[in-house]
N, C-alpha and C positions, 0 to 999 in steps of 0.2 A: 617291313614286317616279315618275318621268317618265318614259317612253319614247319613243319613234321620233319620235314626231310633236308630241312637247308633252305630253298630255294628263296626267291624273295617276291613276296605278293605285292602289288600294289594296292592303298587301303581305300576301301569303296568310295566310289564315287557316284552321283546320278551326271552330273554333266554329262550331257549327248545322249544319255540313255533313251529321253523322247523320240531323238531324233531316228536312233536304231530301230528301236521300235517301230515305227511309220514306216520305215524303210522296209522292215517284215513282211509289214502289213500290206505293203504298196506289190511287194513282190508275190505273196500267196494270193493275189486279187485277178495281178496277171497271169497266174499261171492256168493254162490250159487243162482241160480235161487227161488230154495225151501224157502232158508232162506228169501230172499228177499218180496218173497209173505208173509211168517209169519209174518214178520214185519208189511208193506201194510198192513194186514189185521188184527194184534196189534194197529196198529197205527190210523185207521178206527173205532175200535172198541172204542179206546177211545176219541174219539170225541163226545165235548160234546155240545148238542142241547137244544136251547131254545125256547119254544112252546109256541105262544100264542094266545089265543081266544078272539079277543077281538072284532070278525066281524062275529063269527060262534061261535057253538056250541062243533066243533073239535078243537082242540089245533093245531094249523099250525106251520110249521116254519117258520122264518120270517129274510131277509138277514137286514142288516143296512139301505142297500140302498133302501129298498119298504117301510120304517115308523119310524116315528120316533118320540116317544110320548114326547109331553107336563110333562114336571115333575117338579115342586118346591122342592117336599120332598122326597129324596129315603130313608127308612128308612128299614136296612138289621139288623139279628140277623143269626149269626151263629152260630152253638149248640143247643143243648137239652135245653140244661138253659136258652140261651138268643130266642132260638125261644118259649118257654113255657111262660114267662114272654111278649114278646110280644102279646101273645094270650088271657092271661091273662086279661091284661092290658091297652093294643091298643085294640085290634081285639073284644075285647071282652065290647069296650066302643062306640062304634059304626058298621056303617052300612057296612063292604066291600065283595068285590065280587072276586072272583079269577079269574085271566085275562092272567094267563099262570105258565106253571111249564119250571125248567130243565131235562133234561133227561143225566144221564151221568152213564158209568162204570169204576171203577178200582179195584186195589188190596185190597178195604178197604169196600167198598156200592158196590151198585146197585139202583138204580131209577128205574122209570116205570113211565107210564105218566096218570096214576089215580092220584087225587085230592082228596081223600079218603084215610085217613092217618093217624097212630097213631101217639102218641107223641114222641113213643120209636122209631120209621120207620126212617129210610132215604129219605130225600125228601127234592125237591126245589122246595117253590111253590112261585108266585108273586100274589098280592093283591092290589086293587083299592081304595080307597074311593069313595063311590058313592056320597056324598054329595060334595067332591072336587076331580074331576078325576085326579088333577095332583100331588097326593099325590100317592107315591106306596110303599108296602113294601114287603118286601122279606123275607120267613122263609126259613133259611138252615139246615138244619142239618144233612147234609150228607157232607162227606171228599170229598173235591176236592184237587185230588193229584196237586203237582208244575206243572207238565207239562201241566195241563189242567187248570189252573190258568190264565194264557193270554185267552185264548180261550172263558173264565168264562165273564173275563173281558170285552172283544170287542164285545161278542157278547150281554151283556145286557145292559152296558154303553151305545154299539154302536144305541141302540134304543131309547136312553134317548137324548131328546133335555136339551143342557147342561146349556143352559141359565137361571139366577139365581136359578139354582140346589143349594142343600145344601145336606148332607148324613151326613147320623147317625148310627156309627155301633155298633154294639153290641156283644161281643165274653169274653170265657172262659178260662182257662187255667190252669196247677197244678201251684199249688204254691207252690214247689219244682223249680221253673223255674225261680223265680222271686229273684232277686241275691239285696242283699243287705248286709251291715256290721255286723247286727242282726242275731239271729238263725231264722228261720222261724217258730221255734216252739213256738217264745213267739208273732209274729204275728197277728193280731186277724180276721182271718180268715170267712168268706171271704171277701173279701176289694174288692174296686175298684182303680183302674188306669187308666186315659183322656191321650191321646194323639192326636195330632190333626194338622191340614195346614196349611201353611202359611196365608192361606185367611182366615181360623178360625176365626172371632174377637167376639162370642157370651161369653159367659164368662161359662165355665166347672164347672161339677157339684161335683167336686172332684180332687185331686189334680195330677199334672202332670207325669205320666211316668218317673222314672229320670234313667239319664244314669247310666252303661250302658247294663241297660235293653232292648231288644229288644222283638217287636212282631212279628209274622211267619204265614207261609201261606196266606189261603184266606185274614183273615183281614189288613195283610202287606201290600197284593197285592194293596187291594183296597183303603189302604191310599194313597201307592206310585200312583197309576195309579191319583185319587184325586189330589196329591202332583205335577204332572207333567201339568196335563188338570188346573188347578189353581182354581181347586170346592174346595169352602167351603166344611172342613172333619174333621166329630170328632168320633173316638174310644173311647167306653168305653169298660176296659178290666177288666174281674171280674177274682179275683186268690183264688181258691180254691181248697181245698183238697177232696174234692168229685167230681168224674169223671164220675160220671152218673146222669140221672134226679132227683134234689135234691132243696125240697123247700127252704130250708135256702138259697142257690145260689143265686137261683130265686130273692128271699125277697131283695138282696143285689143290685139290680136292681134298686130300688125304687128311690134314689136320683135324678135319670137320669129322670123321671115324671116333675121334674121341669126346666127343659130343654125347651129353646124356641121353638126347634122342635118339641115336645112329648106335651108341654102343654097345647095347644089347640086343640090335636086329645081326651085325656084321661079327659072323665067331670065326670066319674060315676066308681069309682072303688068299690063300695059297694060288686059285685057279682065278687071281682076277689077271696076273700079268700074262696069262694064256687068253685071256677073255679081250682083253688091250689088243693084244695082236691081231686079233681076228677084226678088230673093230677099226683096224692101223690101214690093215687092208683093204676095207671100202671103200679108202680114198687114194687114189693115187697119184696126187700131184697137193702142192704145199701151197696154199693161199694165206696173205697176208695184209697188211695195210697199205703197204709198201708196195703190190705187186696186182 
């Protein structure tokens, strides 16, 4: 059976299920007071919080049910590459304001909830337009583990009034992952790939995701969560063999400028390839797959 994205489920079963079960049961029986608390206090630890300012000068947090903003255009980039390229690009062609961050821990980052931020950092922050407040986007580039993926989800969805919402993501990935009948070596690196929702009907700036290639993580989540709520969603996914901040990546962005979402925020990109440079510079040594 194949669902949403390609992949291929296996179709239910109860065989062993009792057995699993017991097995639960047998293990939350033993566990100790001590452990328990560990847990609790694991499990606290990774919750993740979304802060925003958009009534003070302190980042709050803020539940579903006290607000829930006006939004046409969520426009999300996750990674080094796809959040550098919106800075670039967007951020960098107009006027926005920051209107709240994530704060989250796990086995991969750490956040904090300063708004002062390298490009190399970890960090979720959200952004406004001020000349149309119901545009916002989202820079990620920090690792939100699975578990904390729903949590991701509900709780910034959960403030987005969903009515004629559109979202626009933007994400990276090795192109070792990217399965096709060709070697990946004669590939021409780096490329993009549109995947996108049933309510999608804009027309993509590149060509489709084919099976049965699948995407993972944050970006999945957010089609699927799109895919169930029936918002307009389209993934652009860049595949490249550089896995750190890397202009050419970046550069491979560019098609998605002509995008009905993107083309009326970006009028002025003269000072992006001055803005590249400066962002060329935080890193200074070339990582790869290979190296």
């Amino acid at each position: 059976m194949a669902t949403f994205f390609g992949e291929v489920v296996a179709a239910p079963s109860r065989a062993g299920v009792d057995d699993e079960e017991e097995e639960l049961a047998a293990a939350e029986r033993q566990e100790t007071a001590e452990d328990r608390e560990i847990r609790l206090e694991l499990q606290k630890k990774r919750e993740v919080h979304i802060l925003w300012n958009t009534t003070s000068s302190t980042p709050t947090e803020s539940s579903t049910n006290e607000q829930q903003f006006p939004c046409s255009k969520f426009i999300l980039g996750i990674g080094h590459n796809a959040v550098a390229f919106l800075t670039s690009f967007v951020l960098n062609s107009g006027s926005w304001e920051v209107v709240g961050l994530a704060k989250l821990w796990n086995e991969r980052c750490r956040t904090s909830r300063t708004t002062n931020v390298l490009p190399t950092e970890s960090f979720c922050l959200f952004y406004r337009l001020i000349s149309d407040p119901t545009v916002l986007l989202c820079q990620c580039s920090c690792f939100v583990a699975e578990d904390q993926q729903f949590q991701w989800l509900e709780k910034v969805f959960g403030c987005l009034q969903k009515t004629d919402l559109q979202v626009l993501v933007l994400s990276t990935c090795s192109i070792s992952d990217y399965k096709t009948p060709e070697s990946t070596l004669t590939l021409p690196s780096p490329f993009l790939k549109a995947l996108k929702t049933k309510e999608f009907k804009d027309k993509v700036c590149c060509s489709l995701l084919e099976q049965p290639n699948i995407v993972r993580d944050l970006p999945a989540a957010v089609l699927s969560y799109c895919q169930v709520w029936q918002i307009p969603a389209v993934l652009y996914q860049c595949y490249t063999d550089v896995i750190k901040l890397d202009t050419v990546t970046i550069e491979a962005f560019r098609p998605v400028l002509a995008s009905k979402i993107l083309k009326s925020l970006v009028k002025n990109v003269s000072g992006s390839t001055e803005m590249l440079t400066k962002l060329r510079m935080t890193t200074t040594e070339v990582h790869n797959i290979y190296t």
